[in-house]
C-alpha positions as CSV (number, residue, x, y, z in Angstrom):
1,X,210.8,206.7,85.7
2,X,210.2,207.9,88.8
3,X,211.0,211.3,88.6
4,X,209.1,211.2,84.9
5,X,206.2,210.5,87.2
6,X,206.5,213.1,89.6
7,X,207.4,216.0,86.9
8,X,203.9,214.8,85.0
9,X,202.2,215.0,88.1
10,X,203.3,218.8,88.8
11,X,202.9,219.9,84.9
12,X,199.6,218.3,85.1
13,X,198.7,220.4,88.3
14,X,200.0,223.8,86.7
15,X,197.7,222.7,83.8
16,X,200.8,222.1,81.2
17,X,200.0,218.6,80.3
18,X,197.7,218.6,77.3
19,X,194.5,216.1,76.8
20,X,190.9,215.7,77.2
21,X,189.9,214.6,80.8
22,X,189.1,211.0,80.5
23,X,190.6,210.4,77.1
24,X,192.4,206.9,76.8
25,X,196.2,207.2,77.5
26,X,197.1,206.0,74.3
27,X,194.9,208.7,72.5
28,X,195.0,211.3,75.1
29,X,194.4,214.5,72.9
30,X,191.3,213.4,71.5
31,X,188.7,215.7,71.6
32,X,186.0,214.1,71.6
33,X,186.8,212.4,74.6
34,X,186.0,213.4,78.3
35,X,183.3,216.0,80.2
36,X,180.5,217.2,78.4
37,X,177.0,215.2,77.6
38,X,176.3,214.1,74.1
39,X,172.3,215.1,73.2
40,X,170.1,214.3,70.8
41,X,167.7,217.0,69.1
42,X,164.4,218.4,70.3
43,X,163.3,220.4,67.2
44,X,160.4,219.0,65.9
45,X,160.4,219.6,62.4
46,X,160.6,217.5,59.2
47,X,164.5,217.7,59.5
48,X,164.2,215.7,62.4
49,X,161.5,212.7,61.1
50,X,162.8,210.7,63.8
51,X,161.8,212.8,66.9
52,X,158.3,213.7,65.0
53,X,157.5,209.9,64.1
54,X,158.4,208.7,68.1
55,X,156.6,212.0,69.4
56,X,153.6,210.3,67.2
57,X,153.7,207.1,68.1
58,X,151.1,206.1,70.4
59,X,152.0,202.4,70.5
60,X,154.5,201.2,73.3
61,X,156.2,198.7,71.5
62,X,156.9,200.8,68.2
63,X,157.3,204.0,70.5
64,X,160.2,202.2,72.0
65,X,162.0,201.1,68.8
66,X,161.4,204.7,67.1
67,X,163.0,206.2,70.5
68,X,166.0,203.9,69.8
69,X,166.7,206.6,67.1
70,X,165.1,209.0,68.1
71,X,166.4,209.8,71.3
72,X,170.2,209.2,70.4
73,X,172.8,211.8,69.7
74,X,173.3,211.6,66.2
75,X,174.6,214.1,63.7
76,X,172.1,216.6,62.1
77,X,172.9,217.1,58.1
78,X,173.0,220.2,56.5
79,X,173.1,220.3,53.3
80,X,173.2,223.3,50.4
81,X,171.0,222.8,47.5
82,X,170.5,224.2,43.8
83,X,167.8,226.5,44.7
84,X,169.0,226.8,48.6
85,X,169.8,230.7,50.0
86,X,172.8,230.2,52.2
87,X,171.9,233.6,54.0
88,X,169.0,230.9,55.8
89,X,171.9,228.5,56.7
90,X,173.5,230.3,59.9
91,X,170.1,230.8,61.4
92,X,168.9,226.9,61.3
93,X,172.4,225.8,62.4
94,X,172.6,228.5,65.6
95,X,168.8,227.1,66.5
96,X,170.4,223.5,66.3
97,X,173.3,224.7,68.1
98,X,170.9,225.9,70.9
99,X,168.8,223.2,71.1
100,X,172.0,220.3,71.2
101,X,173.7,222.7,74.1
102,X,170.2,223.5,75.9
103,X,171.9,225.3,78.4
104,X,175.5,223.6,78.4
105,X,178.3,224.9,77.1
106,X,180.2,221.4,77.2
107,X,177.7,219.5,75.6
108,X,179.1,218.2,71.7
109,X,176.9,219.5,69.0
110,X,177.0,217.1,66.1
111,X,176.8,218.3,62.5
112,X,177.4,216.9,58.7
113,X,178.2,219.4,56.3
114,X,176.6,217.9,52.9
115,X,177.6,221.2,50.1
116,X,179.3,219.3,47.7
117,X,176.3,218.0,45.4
118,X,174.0,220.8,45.0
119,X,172.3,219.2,42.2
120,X,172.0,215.6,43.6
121,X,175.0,212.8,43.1
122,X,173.5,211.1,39.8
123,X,171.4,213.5,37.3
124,X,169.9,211.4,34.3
125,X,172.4,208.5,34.9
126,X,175.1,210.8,35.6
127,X,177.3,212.5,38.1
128,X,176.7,216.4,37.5
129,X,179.6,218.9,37.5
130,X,179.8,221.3,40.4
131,X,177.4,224.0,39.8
132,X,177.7,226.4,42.4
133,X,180.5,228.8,42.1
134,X,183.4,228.5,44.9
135,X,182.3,232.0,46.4
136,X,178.9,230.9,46.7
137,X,180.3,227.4,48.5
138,X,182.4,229.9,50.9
139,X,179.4,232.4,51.4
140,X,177.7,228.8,52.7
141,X,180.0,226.9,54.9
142,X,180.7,230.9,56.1
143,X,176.8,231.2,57.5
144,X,177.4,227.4,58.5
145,X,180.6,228.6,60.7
146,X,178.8,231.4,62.2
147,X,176.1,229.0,63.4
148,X,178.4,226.9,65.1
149,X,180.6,229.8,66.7
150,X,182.1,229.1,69.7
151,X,179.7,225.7,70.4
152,X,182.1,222.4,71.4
153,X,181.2,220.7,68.0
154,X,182.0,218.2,65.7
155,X,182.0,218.1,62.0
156,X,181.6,215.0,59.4
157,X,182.9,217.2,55.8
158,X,181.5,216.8,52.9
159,X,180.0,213.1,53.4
160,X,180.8,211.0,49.8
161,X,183.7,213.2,49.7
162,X,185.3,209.5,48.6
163,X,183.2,210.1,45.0
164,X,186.0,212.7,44.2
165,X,188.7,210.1,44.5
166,X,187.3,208.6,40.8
167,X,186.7,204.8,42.5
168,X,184.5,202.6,44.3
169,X,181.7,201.3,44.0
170,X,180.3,203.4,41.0
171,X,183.5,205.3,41.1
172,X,185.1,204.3,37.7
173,X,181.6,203.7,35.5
174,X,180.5,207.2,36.9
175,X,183.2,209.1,37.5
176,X,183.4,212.9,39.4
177,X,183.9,215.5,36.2
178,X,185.2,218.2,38.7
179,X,186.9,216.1,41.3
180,X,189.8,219.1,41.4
181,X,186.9,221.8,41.7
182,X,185.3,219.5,44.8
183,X,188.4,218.8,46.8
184,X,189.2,222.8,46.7
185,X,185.7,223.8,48.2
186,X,186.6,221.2,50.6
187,X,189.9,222.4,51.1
188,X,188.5,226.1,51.7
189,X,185.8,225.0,54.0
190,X,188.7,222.4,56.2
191,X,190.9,225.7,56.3
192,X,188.0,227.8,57.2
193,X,185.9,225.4,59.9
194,X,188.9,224.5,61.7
195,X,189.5,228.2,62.6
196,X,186.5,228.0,65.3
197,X,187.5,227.7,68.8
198,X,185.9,224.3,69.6
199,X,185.0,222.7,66.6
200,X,186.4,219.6,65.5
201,X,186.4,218.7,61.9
202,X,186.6,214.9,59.9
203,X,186.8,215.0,56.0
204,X,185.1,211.7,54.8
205,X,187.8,209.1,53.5
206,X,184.9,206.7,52.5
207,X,184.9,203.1,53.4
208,X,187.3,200.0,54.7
209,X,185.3,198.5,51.1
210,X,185.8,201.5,49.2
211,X,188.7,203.5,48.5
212,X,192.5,202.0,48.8
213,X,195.2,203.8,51.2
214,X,197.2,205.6,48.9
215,X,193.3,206.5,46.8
216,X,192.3,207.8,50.1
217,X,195.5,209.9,51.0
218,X,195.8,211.8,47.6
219,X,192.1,212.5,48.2
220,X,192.3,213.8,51.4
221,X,195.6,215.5,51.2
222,X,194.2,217.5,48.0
223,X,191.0,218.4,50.2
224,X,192.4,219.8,53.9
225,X,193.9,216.7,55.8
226,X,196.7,218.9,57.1
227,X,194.1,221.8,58.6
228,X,192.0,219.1,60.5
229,X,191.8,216.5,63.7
230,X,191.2,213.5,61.1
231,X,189.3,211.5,59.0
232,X,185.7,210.2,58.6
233,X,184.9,206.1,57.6
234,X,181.3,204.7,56.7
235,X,179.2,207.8,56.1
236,X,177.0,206.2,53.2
237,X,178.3,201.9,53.5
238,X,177.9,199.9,55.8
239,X,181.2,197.7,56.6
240,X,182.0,196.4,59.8
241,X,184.1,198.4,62.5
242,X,186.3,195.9,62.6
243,X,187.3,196.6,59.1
244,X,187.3,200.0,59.3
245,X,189.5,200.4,62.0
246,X,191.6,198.2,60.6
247,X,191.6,200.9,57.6
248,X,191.9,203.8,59.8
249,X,195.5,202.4,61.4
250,X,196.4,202.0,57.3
251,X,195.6,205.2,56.8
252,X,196.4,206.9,59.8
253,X,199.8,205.7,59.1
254,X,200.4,206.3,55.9
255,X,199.1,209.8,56.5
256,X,202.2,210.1,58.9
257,X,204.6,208.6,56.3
258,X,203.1,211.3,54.1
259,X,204.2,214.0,56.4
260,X,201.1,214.4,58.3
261,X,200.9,212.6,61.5
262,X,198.6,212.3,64.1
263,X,195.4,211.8,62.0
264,X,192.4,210.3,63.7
265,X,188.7,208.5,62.5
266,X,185.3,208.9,63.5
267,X,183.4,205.9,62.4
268,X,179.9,205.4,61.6
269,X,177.6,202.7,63.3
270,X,174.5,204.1,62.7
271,X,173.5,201.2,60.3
272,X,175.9,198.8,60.1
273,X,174.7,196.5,63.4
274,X,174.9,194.0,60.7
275,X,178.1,195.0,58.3
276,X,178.0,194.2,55.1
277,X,180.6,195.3,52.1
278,X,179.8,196.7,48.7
279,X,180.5,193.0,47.1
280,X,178.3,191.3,49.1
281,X,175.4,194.0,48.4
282,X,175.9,193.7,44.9
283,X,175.9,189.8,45.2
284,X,172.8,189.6,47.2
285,X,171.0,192.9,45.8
286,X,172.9,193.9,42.5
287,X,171.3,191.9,40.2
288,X,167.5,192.8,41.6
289,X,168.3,196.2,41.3
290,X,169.8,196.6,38.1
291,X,166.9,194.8,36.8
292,X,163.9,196.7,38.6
293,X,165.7,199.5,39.2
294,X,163.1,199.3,42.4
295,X,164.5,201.9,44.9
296,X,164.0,199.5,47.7
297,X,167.2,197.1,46.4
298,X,169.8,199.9,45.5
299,X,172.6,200.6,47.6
300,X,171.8,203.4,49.8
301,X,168.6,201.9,50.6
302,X,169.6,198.3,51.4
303,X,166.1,196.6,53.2
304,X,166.3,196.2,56.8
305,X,166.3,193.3,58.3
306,X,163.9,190.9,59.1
307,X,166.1,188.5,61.7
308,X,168.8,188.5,63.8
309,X,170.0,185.8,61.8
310,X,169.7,187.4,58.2
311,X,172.9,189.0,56.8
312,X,173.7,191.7,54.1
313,X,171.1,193.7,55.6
314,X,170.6,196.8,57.6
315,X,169.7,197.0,61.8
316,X,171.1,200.4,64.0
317,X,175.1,199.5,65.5
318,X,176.6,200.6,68.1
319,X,175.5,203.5,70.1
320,X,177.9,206.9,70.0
321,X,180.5,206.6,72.1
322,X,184.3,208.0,72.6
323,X,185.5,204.6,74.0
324,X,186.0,202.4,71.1
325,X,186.5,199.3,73.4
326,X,183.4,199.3,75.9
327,X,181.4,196.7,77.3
328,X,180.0,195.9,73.5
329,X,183.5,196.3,71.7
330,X,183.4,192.4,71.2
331,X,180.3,192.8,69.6
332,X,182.0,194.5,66.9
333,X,185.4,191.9,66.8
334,X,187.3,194.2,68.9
335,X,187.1,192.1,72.1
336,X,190.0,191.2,74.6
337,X,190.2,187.7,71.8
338,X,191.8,190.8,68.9
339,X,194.1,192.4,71.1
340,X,195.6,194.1,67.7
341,X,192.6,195.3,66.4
342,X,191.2,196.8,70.4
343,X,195.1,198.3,70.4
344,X,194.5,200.2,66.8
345,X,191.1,201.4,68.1
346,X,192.6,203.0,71.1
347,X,195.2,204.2,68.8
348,X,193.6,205.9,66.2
349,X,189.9,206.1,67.1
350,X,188.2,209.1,68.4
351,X,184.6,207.7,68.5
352,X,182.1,206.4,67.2
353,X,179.4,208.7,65.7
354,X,176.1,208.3,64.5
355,X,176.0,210.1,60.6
356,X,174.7,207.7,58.7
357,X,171.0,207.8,58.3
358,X,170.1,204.7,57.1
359,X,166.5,204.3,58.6
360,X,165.6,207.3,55.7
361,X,164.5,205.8,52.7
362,X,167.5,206.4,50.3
363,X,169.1,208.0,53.7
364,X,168.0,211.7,52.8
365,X,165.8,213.9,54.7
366,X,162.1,214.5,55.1
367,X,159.8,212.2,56.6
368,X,157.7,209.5,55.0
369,X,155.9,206.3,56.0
370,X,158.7,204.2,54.8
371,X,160.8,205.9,57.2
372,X,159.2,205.2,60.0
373,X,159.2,201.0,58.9
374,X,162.8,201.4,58.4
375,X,163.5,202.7,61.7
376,X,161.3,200.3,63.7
377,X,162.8,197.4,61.8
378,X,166.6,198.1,62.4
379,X,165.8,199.0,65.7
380,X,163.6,195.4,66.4
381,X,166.7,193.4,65.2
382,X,169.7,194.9,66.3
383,X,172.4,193.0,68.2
384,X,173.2,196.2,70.4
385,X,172.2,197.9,73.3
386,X,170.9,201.6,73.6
């Protein structure tokens, strides 16, 4: 053991021992771990509502709350669209590149890259076929890879992803009609974004409450596992961490029993300060919805809540982070009391990201009032620190 020591301690000083600086020893290749600051954006336009609303807010108290968002590193979507020119694409990701660096080199530029649902994800009731071509998807996440270039970054794919797998929540009543056609593009674009120097790429794998293991590893074994650091959990629901870890040791493993080992998560707490599965939406909410078909009780757009007490309800989670175990990890049921669950977070956790967006009404972009009462209220009535 001793000589073990001593020969890790000489590779380390020629630089032959592999692994961010800082990374936990039981995950010490993570990526995400280590030097570098983690910033949130600057640019004050309406793809940013959340900078614009707290750079409006004259009132101390609600300035405080917005800045809760606001001024926390979060991922910045972009997304293709049915009338979209991807030639504009590499110019808005290099200015958000820039603006997430400002200077350092180091610092981790967060992105999601939305290009699988030009059309919107329900059209009249149902899901819509892919309707851009796959050389027009390339020509896209080609502009989106030169924005990026040789930036440290990190990359949530094709968020809902998990629709292609033909379950879930609405999975089976409204099924993907080019699932295959969707997990190629995302294939191509796995293949073609882990070619830059430092980016880091996650294809979404859904939810703890959404897809099953062996759903969820056909679905991301047909769409670019193999070319990529790992997996994505949460994006669009809202279930614990707990209960996604849980899920990511599941799937990490039987990724490796699969012939692909080493596969890693990035979970979202950007909403789910107050987890909450599918079921127990569509117990509390379900019913409302389907019978107003009011916007303000479907799924995506869960109300915020109005305690610290209520439940099935959405306040801001934990703050971004590479530790999975910090000072709040009990918090989220990964305290020193579930020493199983704090050992598969080390494990098979990279971070914890922010690319949900649940503050936006229907979490989509632009900027309207409602956003701005969103955000103040999951800010007022989270459990978590900044």
């Amino acid at each position: 053991m001793r000589r073990l020591t001593i020969l890790c301690l000489l590779l380390g000083a020629l630089g032959l021992v592999t692994g961010a600086a800082g990374a936990d020893p039981l995950n010490p290749a993570n990526p995400l771990a280590g030097t570098g600051t983690w910033r949130h954006s600057t640019i004050q336009t309406r793809a940013n509502p959340e900078l614009l609303n707290y750079v409006a807010e004259t009132n101390p108290t609600r300035k405080y709350l917005l800045g809760r968002v606001a001024l926390t590193p979060k991922a910045r979507w972009f997304a293709n669209c049915g009338t979209c020119n991807p030639g504009t694409a590499q110019r808005s990701v290099a200015a958000y590149v820039a603006d997430a660096r400002r200077g350092n080199p180091d610092a981790l530029v967060q992105l999601a890259v939305f290009g699988l649902w030009p059309d919107g994800e329900v059209v009249r009731g149902k899901r819509p076929a892919m309707s851009w071509s796959m050389a027009r998807y390339q020509a896209w996440i080609k502009q989106v890879a030169a924005g990026i270039g040789s930036a440290r970054a990190v990359v949530v794919l094709e968020p809902d992803l998990a629709i292609s797998a033909n379950h879930g929540a609405d999975g089976r009543t409204m099924p993907d009609p080019t699932p295959g056609t969707r997990m190629a593009m995302t294939r191509w674009a796995a293949y073609y974004l882990s070619r830059l120097p430092r980016t880091t790429v996650y294809l979404d794998a859904g939810s703890a409450d959404w897809l099953y293991v062996d759903e969820a590893v056909r679905l991301l074994r047909a769409s670019g596992i193999q070319y990529v650091r790992g997996f994505a959990l949460g994006a669009t629901h809202y279930d614990s961490v707990a209960s996604n870890v849980a899920f990511a040791a599941r799937l990490s493993t039987a990724l490796a029993k699969a012939g692909l080992p080493g596969k890693r998560a990035v979970i979202d707490t950007a909403d789910n300060g107050t987890p909450f599965t599918w079921a127990q939406w569509n117990a509390r909410w379900g019913e409302r919805y389907r019978a107003t078909r009011n916007e303000y009780y479907q799924f995506d757009n869960t109300p915020t809540c109005f305690s610290r007490t209520e439940q099935v309800c959405q306040t801001i989670g934990h703050k971004p982070t590479w530790n999975p175990v910090d000072a709040e990890a009990a918090k989220l049921g990964l305290g020193t009391a579930s020493p199983v669950l704090r050992r598969q977070a080390r494990l098979f956790v990279d971070a914890y990201l922010w690319f949900g967006r649940g503050w936006r009404w229907m979490q989509q972009g632009g900027n309207d009032a409602r956003t701005e009462v969103r955000t103040v209220r999951m800010a007022t009535y989270t459990r978590f620190a900044r």
